[in-house]
Biopython code that builds the backbone (N, CA, C, O; Angstrom):
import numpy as np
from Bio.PDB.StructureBuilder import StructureBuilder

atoms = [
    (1, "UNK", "N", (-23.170, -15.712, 33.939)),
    (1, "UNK", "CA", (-23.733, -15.623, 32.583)),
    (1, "UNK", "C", (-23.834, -14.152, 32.135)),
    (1, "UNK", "O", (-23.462, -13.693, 31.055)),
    (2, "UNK", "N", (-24.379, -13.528, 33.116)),
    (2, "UNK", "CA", (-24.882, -11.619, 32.988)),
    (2, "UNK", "C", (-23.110, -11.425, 32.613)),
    (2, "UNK", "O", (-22.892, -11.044, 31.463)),
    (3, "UNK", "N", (-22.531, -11.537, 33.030)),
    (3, "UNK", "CA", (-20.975, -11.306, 32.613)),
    (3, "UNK", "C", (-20.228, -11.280, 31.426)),
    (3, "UNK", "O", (-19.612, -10.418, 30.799)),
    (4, "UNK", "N", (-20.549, -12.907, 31.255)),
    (4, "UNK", "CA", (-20.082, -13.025, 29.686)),
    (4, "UNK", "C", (-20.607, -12.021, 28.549)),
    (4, "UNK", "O", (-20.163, -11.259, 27.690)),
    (5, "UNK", "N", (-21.715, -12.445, 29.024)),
    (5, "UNK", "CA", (-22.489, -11.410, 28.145)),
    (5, "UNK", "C", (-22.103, -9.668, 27.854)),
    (5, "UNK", "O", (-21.996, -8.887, 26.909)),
    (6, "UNK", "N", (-22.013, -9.684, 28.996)),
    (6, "UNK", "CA", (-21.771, -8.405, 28.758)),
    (6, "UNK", "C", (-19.884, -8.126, 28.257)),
    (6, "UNK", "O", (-19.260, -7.169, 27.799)),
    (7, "UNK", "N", (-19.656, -9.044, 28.517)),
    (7, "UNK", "CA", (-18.162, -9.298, 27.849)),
    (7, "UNK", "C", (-18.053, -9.047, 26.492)),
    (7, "UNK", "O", (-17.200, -8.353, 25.938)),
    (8, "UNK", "N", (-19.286, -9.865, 25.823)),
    (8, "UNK", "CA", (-19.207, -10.436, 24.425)),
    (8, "UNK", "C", (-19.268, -9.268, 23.688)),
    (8, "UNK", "O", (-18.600, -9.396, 22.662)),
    (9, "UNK", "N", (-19.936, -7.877, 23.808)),
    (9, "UNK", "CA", (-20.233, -7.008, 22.399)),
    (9, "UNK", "C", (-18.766, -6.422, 22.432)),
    (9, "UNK", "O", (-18.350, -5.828, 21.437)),
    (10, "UNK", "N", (-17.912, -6.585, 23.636)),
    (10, "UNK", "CA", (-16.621, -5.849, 23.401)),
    (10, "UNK", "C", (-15.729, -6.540, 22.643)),
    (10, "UNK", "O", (-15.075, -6.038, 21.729)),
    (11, "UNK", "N", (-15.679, -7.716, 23.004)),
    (11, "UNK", "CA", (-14.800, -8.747, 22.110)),
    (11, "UNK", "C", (-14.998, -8.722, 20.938)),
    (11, "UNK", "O", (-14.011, -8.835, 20.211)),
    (12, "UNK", "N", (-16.336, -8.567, 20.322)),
    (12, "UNK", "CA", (-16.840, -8.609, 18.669)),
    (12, "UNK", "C", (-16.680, -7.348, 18.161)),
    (12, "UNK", "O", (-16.639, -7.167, 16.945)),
    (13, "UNK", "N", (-16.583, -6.431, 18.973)),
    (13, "UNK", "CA", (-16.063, -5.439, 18.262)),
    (13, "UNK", "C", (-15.015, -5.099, 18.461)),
    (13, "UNK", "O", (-14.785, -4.056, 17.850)),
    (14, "UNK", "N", (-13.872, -5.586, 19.257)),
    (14, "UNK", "CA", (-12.891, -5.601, 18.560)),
    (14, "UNK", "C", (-12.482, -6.430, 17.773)),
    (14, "UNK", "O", (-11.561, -6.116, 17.020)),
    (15, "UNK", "N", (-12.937, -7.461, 17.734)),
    (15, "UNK", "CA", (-12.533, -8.194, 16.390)),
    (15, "UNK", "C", (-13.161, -7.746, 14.897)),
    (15, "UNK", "O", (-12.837, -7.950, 13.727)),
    (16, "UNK", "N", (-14.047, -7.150, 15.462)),
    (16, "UNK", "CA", (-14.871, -6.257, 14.167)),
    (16, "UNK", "C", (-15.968, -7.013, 13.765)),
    (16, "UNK", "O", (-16.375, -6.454, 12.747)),
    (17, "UNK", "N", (-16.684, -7.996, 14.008)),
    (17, "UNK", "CA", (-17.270, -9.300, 13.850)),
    (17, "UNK", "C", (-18.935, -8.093, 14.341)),
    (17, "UNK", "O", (-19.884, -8.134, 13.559)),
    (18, "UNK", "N", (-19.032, -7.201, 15.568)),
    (18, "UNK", "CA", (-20.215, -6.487, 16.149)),
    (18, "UNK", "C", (-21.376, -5.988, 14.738)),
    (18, "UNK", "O", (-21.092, -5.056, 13.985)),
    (19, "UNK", "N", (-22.177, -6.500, 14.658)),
    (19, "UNK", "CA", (-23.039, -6.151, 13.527)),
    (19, "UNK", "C", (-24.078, -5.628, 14.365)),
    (19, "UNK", "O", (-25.166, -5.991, 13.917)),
    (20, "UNK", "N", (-24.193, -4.932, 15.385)),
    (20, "UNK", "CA", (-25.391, -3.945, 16.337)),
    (20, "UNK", "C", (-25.082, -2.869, 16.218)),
    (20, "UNK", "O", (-26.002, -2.053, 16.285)),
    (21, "UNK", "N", (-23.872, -2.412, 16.021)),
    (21, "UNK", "CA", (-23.719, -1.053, 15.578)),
    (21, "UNK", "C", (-23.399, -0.929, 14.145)),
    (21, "UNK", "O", (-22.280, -1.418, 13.992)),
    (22, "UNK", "N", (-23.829, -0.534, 13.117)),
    (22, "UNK", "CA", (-23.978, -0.469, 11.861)),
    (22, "UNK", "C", (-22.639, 0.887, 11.837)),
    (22, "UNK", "O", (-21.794, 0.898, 10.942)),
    (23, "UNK", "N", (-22.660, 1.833, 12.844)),
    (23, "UNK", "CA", (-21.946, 3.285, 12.119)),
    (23, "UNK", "C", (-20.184, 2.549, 12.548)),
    (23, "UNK", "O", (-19.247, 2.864, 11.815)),
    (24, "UNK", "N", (-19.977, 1.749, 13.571)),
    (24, "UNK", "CA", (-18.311, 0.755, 13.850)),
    (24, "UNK", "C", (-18.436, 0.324, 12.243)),
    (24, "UNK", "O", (-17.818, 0.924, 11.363)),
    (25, "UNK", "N", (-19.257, -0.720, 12.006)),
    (25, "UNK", "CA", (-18.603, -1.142, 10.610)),
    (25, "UNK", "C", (-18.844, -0.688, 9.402)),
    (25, "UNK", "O", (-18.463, -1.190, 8.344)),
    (26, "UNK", "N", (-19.921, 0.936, 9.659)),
    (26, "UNK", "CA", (-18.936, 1.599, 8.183)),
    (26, "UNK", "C", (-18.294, 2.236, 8.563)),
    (26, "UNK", "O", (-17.846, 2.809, 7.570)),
    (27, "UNK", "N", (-17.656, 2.788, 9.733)),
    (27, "UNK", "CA", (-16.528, 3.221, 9.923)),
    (27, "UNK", "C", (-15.101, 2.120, 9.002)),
    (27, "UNK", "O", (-14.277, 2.488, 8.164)),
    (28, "UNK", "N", (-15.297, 0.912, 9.541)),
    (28, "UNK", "CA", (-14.176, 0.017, 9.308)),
    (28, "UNK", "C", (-14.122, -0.382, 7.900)),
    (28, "UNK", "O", (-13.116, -0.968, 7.500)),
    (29, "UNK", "N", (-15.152, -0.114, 7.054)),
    (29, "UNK", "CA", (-15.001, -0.166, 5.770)),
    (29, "UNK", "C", (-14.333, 1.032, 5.063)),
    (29, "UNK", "O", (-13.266, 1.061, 4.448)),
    (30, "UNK", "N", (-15.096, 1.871, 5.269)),
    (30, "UNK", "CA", (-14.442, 3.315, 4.872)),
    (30, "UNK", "C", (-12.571, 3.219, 5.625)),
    (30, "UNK", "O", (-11.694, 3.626, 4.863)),
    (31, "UNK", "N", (-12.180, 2.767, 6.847)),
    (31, "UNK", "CA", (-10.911, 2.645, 7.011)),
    (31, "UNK", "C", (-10.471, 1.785, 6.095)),
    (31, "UNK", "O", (-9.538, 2.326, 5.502)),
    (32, "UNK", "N", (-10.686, 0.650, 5.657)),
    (32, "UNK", "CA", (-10.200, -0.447, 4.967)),
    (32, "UNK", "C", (-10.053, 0.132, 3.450)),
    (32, "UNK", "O", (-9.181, -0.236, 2.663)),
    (33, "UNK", "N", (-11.142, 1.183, 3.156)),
    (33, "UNK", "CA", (-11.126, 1.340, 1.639)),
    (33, "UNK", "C", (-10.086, 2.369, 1.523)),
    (33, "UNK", "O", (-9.613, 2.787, 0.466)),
    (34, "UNK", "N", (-9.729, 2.791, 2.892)),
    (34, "UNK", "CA", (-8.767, 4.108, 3.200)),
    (34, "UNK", "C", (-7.341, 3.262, 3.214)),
    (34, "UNK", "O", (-6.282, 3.888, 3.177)),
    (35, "UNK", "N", (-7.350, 2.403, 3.247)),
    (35, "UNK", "CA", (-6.193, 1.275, 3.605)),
    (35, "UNK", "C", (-5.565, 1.012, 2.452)),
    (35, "UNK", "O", (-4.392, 1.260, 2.172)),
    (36, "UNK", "N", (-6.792, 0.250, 1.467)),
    (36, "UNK", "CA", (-6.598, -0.048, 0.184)),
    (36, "UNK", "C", (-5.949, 0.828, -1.326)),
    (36, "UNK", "O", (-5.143, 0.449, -2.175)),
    (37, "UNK", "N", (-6.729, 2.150, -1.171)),
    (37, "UNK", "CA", (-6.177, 3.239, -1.677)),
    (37, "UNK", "C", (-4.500, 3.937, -1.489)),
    (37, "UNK", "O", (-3.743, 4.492, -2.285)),
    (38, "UNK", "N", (-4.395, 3.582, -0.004)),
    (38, "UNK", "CA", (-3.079, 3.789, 0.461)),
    (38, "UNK", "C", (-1.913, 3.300, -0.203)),
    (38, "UNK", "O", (-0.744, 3.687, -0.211)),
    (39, "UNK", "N", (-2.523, 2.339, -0.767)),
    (39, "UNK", "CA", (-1.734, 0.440, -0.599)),
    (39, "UNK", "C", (-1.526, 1.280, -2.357)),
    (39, "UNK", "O", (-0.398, 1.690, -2.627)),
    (40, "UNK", "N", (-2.517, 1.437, -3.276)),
    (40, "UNK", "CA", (-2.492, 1.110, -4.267)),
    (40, "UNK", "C", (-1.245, 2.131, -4.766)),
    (40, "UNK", "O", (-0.251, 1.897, -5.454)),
    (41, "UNK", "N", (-1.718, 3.334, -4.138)),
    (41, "UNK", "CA", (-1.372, 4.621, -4.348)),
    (41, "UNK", "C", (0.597, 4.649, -3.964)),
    (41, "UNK", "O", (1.554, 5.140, -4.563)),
    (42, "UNK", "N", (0.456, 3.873, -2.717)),
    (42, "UNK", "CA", (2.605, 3.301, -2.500)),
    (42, "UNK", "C", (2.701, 2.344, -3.573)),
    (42, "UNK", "O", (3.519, 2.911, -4.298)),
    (43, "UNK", "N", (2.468, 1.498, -4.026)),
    (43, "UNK", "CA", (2.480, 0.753, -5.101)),
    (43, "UNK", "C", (2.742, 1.533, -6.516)),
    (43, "UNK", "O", (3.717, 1.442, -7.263)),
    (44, "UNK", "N", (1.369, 2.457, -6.666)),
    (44, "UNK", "CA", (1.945, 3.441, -8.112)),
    (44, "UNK", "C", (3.486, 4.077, -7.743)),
    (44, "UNK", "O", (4.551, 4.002, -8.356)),
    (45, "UNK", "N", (3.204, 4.579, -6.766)),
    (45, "UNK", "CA", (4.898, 5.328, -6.517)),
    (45, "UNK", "C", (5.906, 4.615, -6.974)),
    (45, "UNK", "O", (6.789, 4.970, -7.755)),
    (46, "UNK", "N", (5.697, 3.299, -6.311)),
    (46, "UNK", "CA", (7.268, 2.883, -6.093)),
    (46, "UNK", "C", (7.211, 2.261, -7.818)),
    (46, "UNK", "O", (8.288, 2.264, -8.414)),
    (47, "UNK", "N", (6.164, 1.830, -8.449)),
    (47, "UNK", "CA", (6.195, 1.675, -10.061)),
    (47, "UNK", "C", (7.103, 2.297, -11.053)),
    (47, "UNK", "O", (7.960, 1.937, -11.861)),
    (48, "UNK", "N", (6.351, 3.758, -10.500)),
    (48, "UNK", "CA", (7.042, 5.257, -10.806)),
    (48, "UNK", "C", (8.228, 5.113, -10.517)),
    (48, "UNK", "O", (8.847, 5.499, -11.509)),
    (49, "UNK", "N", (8.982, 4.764, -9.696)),
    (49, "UNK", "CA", (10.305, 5.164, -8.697)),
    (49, "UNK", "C", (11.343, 3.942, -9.510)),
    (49, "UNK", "O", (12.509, 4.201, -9.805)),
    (50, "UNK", "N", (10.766, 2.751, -9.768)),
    (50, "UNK", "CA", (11.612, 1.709, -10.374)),
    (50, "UNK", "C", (11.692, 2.131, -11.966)),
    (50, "UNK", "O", (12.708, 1.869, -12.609)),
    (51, "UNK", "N", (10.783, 2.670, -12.449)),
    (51, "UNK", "CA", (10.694, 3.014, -14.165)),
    (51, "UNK", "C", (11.488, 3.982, -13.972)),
    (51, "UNK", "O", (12.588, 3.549, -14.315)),
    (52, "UNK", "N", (11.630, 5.322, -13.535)),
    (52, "UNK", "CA", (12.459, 6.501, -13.363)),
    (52, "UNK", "C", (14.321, 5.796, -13.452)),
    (52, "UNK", "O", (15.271, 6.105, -14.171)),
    (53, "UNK", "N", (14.173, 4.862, -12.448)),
    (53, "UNK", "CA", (15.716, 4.167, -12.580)),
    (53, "UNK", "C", (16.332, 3.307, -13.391)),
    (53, "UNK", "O", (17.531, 3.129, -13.602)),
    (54, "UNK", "N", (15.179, 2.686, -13.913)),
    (54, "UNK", "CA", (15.704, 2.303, -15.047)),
    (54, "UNK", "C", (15.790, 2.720, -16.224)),
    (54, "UNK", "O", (16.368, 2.223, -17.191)),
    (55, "UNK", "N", (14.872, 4.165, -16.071)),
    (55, "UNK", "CA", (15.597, 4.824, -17.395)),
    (55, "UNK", "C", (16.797, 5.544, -17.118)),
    (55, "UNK", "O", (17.628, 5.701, -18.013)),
    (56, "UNK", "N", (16.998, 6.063, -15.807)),
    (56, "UNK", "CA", (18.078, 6.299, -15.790)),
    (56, "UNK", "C", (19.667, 5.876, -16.183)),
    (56, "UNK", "O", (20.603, 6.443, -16.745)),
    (57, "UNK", "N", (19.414, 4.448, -15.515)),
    (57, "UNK", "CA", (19.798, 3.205, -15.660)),
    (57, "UNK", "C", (20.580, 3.448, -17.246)),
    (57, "UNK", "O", (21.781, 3.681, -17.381)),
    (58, "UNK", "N", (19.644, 3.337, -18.295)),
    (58, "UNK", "CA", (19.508, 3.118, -19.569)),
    (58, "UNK", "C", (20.583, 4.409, -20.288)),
    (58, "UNK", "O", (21.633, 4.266, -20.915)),
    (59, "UNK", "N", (19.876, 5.608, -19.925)),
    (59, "UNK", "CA", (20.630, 6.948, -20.138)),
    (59, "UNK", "C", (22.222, 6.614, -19.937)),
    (59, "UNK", "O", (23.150, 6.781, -20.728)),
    (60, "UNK", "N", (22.217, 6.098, -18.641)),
    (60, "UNK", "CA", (24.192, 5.694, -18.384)),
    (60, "UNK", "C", (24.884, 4.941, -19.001)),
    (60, "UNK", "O", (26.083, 5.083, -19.244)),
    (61, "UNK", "N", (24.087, 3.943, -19.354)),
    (61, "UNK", "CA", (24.786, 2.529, -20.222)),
    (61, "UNK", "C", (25.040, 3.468, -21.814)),
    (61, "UNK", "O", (26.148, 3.507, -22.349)),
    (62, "UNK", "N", (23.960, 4.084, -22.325)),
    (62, "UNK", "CA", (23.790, 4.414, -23.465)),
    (62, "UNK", "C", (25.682, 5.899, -23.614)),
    (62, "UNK", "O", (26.607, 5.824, -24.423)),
    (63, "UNK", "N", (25.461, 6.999, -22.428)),
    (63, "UNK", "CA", (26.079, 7.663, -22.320)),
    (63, "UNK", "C", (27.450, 6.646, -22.057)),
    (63, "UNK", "O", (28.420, 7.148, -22.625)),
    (64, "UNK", "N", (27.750, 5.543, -21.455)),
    (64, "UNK", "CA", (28.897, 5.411, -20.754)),
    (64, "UNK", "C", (29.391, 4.199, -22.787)),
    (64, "UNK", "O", (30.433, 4.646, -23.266)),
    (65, "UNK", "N", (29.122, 3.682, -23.171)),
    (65, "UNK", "CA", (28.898, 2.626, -24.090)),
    (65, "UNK", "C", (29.515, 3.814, -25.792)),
    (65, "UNK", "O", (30.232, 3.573, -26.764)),
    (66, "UNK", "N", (28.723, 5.050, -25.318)),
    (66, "UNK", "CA", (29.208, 5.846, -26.514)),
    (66, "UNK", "C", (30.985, 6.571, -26.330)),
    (66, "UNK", "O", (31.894, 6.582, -27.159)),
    (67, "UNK", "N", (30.953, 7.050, -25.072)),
    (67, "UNK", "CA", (32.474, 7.033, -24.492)),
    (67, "UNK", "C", (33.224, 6.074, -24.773)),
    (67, "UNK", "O", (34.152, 6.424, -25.501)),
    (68, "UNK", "N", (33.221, 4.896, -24.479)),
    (68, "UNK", "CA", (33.779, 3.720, -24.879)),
    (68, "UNK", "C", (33.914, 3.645, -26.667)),
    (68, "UNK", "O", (34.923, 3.300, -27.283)),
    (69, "UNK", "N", (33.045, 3.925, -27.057)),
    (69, "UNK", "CA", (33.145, 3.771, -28.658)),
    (69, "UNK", "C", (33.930, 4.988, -29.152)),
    (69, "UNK", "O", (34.785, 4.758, -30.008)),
    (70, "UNK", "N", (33.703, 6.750, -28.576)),
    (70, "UNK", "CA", (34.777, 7.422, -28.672)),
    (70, "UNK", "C", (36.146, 7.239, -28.536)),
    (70, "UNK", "O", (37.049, 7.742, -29.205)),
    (71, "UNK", "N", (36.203, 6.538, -27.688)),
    (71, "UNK", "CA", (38.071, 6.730, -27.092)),
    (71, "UNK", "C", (38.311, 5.666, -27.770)),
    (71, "UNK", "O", (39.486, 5.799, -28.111)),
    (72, "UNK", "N", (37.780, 4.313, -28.336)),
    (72, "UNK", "CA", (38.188, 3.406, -29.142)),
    (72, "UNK", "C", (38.560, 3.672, -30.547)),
    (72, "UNK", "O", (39.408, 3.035, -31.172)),
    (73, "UNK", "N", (37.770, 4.792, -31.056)),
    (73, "UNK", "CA", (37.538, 5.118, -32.463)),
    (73, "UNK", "C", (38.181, 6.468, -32.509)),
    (73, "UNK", "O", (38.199, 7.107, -33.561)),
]
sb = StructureBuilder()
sb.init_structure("model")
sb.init_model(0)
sb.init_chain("A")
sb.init_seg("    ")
for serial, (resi, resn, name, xyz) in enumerate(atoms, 1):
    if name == "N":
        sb.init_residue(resn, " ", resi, " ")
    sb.init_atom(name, np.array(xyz, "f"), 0.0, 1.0, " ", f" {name:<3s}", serial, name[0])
structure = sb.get_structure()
């Protein structure tokens, strides 16, 4: 029994579940909110990174479409 027990606060904190140490789970919040920010912040990028190409995108069609209308005309 003395065993398990003493098994158990390791298991709950690694599962993160340990509510006896208060400074583990604001550590794991502050990681998580560190997580989340991460998340949001690759997300704006790659927003950024797809709008950038499709204006690019746009610039070529527009440039390649007026060539075409030159050499026709």
């Amino acid at each position: 029994m003395l065993e398990i027990r003493d098994k158990l606060p390791s298991f709950l904190s690694k599962a993160g579940l340990d509510t006896s140490i208060p400074t583990e789970v604001n550590k794991n919040k502050k990681r998580r909110k560190i997580r989340i920010i991460i998340i949001i912040i690759i997300i704006i990028i790659i927003i950024i990174i797809i709008i950038i190409i499709i204006i690019i995108i746009m610039i070529l069609m527009v440039t390649v479409v007026t060539i075409i209308i030159r050499y026709y005309y």
